[in-house]
DRENTORKOL-3810 file (N, C-alpha, C; in nm, 4 decimals):
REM DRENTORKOL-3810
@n.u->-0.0433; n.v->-1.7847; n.w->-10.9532; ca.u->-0.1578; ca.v->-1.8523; ca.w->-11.0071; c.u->-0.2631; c.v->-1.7477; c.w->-11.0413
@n.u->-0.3859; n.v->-1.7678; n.w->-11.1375; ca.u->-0.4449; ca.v->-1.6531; ca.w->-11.2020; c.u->-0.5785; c.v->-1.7247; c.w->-11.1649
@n.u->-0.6606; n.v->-1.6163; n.w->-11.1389; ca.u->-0.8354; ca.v->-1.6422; ca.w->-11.1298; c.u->-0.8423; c.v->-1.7147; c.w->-11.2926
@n.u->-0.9553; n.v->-1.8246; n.w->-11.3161; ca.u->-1.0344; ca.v->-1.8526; ca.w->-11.4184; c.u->-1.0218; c.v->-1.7610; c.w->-11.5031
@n.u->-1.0762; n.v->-1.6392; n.w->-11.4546; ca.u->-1.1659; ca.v->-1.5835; ca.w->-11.5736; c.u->-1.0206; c.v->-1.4658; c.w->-11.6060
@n.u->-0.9090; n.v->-1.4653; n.w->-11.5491; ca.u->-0.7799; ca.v->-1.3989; ca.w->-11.6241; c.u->-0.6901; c.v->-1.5018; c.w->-11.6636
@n.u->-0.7379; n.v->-1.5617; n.w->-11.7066; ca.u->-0.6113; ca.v->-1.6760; ca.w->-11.7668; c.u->-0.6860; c.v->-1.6721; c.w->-11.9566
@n.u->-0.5761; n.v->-1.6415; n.w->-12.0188; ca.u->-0.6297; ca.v->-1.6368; ca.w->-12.1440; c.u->-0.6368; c.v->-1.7723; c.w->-12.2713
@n.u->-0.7242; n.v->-1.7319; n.w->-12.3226; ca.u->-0.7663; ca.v->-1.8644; ca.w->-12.4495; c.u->-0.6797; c.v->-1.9148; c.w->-12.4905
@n.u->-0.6544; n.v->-2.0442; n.w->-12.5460; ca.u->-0.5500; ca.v->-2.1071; ca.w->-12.6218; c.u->-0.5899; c.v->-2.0593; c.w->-12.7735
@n.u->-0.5262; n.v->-2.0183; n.w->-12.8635; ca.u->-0.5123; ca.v->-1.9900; ca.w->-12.9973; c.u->-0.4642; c.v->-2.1070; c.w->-13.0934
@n.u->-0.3849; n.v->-2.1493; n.w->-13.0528; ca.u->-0.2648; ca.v->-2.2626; ca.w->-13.0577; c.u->-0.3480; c.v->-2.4048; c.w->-13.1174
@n.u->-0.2236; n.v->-2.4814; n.w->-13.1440; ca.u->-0.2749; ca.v->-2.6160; ca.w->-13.1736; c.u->-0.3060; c.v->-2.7010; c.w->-13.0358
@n.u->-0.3683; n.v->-2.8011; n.w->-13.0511; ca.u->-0.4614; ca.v->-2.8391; ca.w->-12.8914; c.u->-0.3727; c.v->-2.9325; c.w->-12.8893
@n.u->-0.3474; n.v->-2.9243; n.w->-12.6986; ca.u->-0.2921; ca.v->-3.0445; ca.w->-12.6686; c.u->-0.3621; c.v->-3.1555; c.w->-12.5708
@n.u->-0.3180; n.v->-3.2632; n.w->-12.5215; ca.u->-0.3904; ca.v->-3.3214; ca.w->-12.4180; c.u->-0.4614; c.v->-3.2541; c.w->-12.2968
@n.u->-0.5500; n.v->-3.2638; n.w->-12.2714; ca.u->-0.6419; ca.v->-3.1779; ca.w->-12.1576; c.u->-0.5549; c.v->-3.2074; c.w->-12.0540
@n.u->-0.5547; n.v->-3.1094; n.w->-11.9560; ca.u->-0.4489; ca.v->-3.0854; ca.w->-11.8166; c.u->-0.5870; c.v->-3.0140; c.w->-11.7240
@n.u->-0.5453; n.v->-3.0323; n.w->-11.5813; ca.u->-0.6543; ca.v->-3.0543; ca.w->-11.5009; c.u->-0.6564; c.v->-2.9283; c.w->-11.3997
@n.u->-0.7102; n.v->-2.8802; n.w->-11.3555; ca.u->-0.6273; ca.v->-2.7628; ca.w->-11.2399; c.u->-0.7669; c.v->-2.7826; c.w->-11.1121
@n.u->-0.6866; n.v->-2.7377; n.w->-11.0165; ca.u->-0.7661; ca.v->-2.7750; ca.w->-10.8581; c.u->-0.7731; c.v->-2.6078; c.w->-10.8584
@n.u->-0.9332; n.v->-2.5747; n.w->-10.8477; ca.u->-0.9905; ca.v->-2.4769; ca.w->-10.8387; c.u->-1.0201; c.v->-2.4174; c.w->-10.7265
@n.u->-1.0194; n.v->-2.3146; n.w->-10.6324; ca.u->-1.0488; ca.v->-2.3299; ca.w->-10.5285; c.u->-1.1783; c.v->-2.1590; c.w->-10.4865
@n.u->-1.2464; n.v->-2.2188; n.w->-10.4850; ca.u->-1.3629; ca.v->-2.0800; ca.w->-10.4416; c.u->-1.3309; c.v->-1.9869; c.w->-10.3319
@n.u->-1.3200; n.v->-2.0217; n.w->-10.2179; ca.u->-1.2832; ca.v->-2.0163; ca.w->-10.0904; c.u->-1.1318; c.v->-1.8563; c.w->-10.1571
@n.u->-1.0216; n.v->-1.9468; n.w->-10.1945; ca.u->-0.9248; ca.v->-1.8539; ca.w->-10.2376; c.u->-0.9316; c.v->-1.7921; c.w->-10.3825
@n.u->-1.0693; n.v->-1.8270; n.w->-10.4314; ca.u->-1.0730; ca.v->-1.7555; ca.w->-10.5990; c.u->-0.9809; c.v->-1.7512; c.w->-10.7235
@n.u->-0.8878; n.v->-1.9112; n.w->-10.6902; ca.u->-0.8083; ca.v->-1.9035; ca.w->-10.7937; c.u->-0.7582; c.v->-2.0566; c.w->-10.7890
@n.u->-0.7434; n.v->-2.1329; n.w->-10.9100; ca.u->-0.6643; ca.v->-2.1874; ca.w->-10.9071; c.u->-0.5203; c.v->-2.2271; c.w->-10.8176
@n.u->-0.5387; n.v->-2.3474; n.w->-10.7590; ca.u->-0.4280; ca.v->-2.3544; ca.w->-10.5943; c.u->-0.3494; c.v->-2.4880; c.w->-10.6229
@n.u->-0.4080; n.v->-2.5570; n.w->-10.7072; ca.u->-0.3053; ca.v->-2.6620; ca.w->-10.8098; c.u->-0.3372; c.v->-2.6791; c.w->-10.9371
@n.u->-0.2087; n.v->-2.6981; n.w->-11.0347; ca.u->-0.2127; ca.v->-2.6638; ca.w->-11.2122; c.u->-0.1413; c.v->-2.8387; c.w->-11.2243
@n.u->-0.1758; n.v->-2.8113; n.w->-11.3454; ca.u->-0.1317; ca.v->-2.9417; ca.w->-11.4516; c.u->-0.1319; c.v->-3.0789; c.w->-11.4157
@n.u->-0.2401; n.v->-3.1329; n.w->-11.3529; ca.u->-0.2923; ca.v->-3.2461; ca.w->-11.3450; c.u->-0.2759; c.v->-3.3470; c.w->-11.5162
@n.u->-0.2722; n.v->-3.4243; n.w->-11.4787; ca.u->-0.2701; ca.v->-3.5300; ca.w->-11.6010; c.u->-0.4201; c.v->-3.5969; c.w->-11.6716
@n.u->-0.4523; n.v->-3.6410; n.w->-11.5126; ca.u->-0.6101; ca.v->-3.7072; ca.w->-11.5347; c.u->-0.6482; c.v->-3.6141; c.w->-11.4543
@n.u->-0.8301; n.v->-3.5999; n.w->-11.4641; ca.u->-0.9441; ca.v->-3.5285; ca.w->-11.3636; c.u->-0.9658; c.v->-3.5815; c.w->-11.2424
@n.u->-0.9404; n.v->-3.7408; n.w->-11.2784; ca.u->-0.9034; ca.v->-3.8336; ca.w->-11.0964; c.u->-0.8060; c.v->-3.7484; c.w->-10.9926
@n.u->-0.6676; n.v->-3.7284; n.w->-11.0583; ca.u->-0.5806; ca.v->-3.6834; ca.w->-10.9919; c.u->-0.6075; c.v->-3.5188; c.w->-10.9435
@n.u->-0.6357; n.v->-3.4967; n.w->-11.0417; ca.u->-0.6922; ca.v->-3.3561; ca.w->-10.9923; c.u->-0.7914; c.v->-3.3762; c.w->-10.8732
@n.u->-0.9069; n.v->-3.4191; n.w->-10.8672; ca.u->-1.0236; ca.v->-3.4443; ca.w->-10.7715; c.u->-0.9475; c.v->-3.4808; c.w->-10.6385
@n.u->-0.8405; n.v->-3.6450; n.w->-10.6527; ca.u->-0.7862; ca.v->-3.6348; ca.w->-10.4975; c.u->-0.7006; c.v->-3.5241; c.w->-10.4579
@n.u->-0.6491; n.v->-3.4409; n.w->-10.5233; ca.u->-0.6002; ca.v->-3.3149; ca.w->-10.4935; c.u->-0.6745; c.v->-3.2731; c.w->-10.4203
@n.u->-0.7591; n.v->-3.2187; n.w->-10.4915; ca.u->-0.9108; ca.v->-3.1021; ca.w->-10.3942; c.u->-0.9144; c.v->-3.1902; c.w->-10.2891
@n.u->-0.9628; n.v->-3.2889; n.w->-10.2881; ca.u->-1.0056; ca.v->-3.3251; ca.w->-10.1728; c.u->-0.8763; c.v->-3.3507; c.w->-10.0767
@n.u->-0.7309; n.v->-3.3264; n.w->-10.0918; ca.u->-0.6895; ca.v->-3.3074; ca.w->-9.9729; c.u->-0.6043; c.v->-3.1860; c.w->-9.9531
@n.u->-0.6783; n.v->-3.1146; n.w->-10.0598; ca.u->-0.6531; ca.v->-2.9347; ca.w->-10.0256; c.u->-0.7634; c.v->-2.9360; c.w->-9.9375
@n.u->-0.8972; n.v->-2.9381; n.w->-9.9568; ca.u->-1.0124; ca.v->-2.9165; ca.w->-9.8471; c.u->-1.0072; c.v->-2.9596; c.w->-9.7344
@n.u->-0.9161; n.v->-3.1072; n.w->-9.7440; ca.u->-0.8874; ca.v->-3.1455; ca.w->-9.6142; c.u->-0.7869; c.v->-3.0697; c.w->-9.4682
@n.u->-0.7195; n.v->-2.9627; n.w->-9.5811; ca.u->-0.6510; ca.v->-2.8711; ca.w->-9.4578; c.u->-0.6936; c.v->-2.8015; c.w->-9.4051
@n.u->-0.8483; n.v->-2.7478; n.w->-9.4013; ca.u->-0.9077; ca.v->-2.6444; ca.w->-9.3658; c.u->-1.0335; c.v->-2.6773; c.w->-9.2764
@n.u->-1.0483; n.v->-2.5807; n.w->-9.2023; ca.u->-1.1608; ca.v->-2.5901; ca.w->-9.1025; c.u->-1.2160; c.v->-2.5036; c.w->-9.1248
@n.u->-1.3638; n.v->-2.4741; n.w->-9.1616; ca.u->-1.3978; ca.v->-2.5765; ca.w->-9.1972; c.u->-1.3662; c.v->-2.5939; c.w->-9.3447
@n.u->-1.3681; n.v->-2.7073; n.w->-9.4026; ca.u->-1.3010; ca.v->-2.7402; ca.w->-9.4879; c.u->-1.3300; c.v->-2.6389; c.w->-9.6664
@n.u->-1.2447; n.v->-2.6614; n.w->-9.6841; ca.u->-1.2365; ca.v->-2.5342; ca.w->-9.8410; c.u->-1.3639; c.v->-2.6695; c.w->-9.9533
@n.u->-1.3945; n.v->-2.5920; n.w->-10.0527; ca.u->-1.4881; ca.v->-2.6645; ca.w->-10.1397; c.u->-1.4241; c.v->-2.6544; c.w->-10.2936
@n.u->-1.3059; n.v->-2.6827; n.w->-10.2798; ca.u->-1.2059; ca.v->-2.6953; ca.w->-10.4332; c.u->-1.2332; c.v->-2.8475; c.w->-10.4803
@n.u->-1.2359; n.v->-2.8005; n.w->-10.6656; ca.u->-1.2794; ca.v->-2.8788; ca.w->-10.7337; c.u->-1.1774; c.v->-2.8878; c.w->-10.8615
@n.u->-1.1892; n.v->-2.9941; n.w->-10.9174; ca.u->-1.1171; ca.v->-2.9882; ca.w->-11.0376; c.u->-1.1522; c.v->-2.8790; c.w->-11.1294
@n.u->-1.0876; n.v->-2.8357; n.w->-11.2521; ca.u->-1.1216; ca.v->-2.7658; ca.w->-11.3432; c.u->-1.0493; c.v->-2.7902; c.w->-11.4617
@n.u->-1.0737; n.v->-2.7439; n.w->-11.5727; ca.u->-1.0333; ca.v->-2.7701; ca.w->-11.7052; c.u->-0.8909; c.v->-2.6809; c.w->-11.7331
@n.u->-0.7902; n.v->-2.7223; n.w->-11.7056; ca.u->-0.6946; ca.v->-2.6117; ca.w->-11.7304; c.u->-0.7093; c.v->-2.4950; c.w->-11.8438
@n.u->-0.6693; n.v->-2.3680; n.w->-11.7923; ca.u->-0.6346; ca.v->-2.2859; ca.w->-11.9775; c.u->-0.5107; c.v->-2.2538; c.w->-11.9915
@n.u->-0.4566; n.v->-2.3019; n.w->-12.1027; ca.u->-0.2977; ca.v->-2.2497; ca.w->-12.1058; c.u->-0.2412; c.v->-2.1050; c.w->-12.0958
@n.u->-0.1350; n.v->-2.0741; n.w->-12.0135; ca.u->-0.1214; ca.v->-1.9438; ca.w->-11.9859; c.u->0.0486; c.v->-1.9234; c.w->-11.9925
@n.u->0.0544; n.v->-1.8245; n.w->-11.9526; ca.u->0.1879; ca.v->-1.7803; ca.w->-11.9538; c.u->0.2825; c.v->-1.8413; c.w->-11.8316
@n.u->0.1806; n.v->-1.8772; n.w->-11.7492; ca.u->0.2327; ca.v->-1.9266; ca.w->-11.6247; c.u->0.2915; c.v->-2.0375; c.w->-11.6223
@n.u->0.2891; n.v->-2.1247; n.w->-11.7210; ca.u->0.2557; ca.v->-2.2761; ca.w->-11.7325; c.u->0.4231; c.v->-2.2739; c.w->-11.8064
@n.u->0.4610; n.v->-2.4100; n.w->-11.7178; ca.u->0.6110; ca.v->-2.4748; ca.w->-11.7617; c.u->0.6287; c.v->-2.5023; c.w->-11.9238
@n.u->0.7591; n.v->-2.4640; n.w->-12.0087; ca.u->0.7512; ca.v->-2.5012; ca.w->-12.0885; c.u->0.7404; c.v->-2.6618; c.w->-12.1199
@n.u->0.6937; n.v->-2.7099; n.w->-12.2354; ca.u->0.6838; ca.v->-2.8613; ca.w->-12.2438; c.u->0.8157; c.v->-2.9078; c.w->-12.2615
@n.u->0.7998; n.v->-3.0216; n.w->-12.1688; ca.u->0.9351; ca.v->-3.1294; ca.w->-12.2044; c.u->0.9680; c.v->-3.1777; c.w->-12.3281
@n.u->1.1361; n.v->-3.2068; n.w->-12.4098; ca.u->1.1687; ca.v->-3.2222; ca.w->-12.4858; c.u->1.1290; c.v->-3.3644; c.w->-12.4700
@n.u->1.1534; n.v->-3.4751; n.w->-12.5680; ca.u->1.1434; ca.v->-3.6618; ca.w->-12.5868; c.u->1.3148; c.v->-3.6743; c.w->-12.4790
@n.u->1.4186; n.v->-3.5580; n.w->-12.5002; ca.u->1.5297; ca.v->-3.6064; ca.w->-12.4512; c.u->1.4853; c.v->-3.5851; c.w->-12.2764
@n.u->1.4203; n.v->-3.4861; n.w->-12.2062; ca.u->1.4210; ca.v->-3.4429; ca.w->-12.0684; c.u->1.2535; c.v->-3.5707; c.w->-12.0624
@n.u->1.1935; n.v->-3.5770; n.w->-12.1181; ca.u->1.0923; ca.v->-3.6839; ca.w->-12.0688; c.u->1.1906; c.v->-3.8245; c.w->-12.0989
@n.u->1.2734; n.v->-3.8588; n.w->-12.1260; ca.u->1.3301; ca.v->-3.9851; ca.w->-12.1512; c.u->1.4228; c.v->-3.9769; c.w->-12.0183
@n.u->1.5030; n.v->-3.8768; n.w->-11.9888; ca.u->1.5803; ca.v->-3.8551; ca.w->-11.8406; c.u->1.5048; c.v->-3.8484; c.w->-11.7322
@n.u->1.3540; n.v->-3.8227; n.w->-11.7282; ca.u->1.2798; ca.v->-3.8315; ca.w->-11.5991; c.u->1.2354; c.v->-3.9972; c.w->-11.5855
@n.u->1.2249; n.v->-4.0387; n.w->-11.6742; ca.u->1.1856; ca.v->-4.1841; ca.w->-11.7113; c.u->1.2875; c.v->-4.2902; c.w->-11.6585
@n.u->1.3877; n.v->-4.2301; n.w->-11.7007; ca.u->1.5132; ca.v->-4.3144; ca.w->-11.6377; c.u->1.5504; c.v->-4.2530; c.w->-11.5026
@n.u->1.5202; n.v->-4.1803; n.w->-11.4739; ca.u->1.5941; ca.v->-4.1288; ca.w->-11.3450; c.u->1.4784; c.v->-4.2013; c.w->-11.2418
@n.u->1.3197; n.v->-4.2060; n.w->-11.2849; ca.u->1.2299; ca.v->-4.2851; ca.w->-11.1787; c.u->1.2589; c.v->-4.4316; c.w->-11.1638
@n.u->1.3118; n.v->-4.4699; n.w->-11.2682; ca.u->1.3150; ca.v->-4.6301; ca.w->-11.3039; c.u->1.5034; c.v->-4.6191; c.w->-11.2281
@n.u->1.5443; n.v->-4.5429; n.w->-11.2164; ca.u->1.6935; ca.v->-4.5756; ca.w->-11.0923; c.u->1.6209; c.v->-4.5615; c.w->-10.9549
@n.u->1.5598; n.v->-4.4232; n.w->-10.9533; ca.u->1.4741; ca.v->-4.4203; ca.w->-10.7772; c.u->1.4487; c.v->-4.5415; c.w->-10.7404
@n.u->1.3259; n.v->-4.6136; n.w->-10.8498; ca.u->1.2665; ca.v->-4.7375; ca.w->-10.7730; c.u->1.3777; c.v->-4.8445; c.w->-10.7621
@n.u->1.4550; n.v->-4.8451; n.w->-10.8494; ca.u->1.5602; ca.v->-4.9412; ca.w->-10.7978; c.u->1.6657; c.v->-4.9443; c.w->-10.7046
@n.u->1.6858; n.v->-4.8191; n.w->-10.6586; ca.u->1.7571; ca.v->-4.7757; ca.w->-10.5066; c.u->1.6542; c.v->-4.7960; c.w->-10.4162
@n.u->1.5501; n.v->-4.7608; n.w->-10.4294; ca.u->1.4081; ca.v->-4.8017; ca.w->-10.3017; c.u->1.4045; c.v->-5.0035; c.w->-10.2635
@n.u->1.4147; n.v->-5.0409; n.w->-10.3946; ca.u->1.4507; ca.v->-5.1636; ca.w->-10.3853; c.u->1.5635; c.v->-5.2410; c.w->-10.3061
@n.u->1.6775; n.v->-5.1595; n.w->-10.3149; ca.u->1.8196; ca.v->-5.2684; ca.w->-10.2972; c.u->1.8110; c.v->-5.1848; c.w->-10.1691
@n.u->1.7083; n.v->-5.0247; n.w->-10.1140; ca.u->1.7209; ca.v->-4.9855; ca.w->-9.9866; c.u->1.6592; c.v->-5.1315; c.w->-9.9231
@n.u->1.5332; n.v->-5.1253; n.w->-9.9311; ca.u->1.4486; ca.v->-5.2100; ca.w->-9.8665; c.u->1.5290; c.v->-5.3950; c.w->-9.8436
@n.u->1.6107; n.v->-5.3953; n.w->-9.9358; ca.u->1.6687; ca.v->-5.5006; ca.w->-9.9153; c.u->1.7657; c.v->-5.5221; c.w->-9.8248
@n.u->1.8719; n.v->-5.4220; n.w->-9.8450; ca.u->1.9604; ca.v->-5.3947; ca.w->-9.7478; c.u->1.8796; c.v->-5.3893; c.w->-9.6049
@n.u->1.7691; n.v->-5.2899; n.w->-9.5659; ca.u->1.7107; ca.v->-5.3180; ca.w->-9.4683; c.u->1.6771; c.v->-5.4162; c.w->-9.3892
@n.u->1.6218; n.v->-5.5167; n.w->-9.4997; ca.u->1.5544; ca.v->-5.6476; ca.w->-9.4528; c.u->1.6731; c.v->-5.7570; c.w->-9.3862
@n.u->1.7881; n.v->-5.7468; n.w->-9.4563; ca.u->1.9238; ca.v->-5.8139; ca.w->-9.4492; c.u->1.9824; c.v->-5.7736; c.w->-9.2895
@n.u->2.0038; n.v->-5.6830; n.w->-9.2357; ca.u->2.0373; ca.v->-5.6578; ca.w->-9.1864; c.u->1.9054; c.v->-5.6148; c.w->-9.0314
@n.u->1.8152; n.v->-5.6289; n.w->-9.0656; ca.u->1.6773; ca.v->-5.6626; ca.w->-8.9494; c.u->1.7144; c.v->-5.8336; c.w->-8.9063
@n.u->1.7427; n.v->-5.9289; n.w->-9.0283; ca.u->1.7250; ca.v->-6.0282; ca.w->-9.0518; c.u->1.8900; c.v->-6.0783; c.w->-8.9885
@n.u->1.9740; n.v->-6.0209; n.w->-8.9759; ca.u->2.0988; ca.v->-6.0709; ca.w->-8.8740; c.u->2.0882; c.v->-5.9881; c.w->-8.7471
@n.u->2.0106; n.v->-5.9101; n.w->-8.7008; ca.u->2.0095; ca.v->-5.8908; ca.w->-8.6108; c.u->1.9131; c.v->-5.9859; c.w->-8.5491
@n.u->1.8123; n.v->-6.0330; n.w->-8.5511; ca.u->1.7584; ca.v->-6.1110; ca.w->-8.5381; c.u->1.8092; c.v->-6.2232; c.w->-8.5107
@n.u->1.9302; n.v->-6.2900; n.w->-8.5871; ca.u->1.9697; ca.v->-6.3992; ca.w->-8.5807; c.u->2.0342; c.v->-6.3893; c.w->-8.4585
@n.u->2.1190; n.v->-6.2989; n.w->-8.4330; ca.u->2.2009; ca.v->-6.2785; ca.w->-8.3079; c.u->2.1219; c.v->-6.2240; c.w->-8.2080
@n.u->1.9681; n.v->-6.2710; n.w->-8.1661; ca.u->1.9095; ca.v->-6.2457; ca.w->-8.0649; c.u->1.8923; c.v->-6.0654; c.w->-8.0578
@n.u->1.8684; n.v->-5.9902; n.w->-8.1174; ca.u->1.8631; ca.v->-5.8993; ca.w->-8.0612; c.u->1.7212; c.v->-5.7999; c.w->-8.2006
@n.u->1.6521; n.v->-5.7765; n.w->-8.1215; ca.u->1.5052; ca.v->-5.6904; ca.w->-8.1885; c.u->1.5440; c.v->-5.6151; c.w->-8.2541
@n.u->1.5774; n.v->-5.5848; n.w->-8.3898; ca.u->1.5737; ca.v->-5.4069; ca.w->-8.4723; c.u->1.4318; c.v->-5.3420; c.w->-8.3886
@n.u->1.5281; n.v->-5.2088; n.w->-8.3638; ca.u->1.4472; ca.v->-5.1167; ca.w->-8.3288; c.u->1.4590; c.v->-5.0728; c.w->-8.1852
@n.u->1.5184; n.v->-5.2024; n.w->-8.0908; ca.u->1.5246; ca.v->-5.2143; ca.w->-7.9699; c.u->1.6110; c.v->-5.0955; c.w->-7.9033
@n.u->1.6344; n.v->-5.1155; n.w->-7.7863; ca.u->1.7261; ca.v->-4.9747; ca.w->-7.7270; c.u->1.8890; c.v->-4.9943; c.w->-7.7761
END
C-alpha cells in the first residue's frame, strides 16, 4: 500500500469513484477499493476499533495506481454474480437442512445441542 502523496494521478479516462481507508497513525492507506464512502467509513471505524488507544482512520478518495487489481471482464463480473447467487442458495437449503433436523430431534424428545 502507498502513502497519499506517492500514489500517482490518473491520466486516463475516469471511472466510478473508489474509496480507500486512510490511516494517520500508520501514514498510508490500510484499506483500498471501497465502492461507496459509507463502506469505506464503517471500515475505519472498525480498523480504529482494534487499537488502543484507538487509530483515527478515515475514508479517502482513492488514486489509481499500479497497485490496484486489474478491472473485471462482464464475463468474471457475471461468474461472481452467479457464484454469490449459488452461496446464498447453499446458505439457504444449509439453514434448512438445519432446521429439519433440530425439528426431529425435537420430536423424539431430545434438545439439539444437548450432551
Amino acid at each position: 500500500m502507498t502513502k497519499p502523496s506517492e500514489q500517482p494521478t490518473s491520466t486516463g479516462p475516469r471511472s466510478p469513484t473508489k474509496w480507500d481507508v486512510y490511516c494517520p497513525e500508520e501514514d498510508l492507506n490500510v484499506l483500498m477499493l471501497f465502492p461507496t464512502k459509507e463502506a469505506a467509513t464503517r471500515a475505519a471505524s472498525e480498523h480504529n476499533a482494534q487499537f488502543t488507544p484507538p487509530h483515527t482512520a478515515h475514508w479517502a478518495v482513492h488514486t489509481p495506481g499500479d497497485e490496484d487489481p486489474p478491472p473485471l471482464t462482464e464475463a468474471q463480473r457475471e461468474a461472481f454474480k452467479q457464484n454469490e447467487s449459488d452461496f446464498a442458495e447453499l446458505e439457504n437449503h444449509s439453514r434448512s437442512v438445519r432446521e429439519a433436523a433440530d425439528s426431529r430431534l425435537r420430536e423424539a424428545d431430545y434438545e439439539p445441542g444437548g450432551p
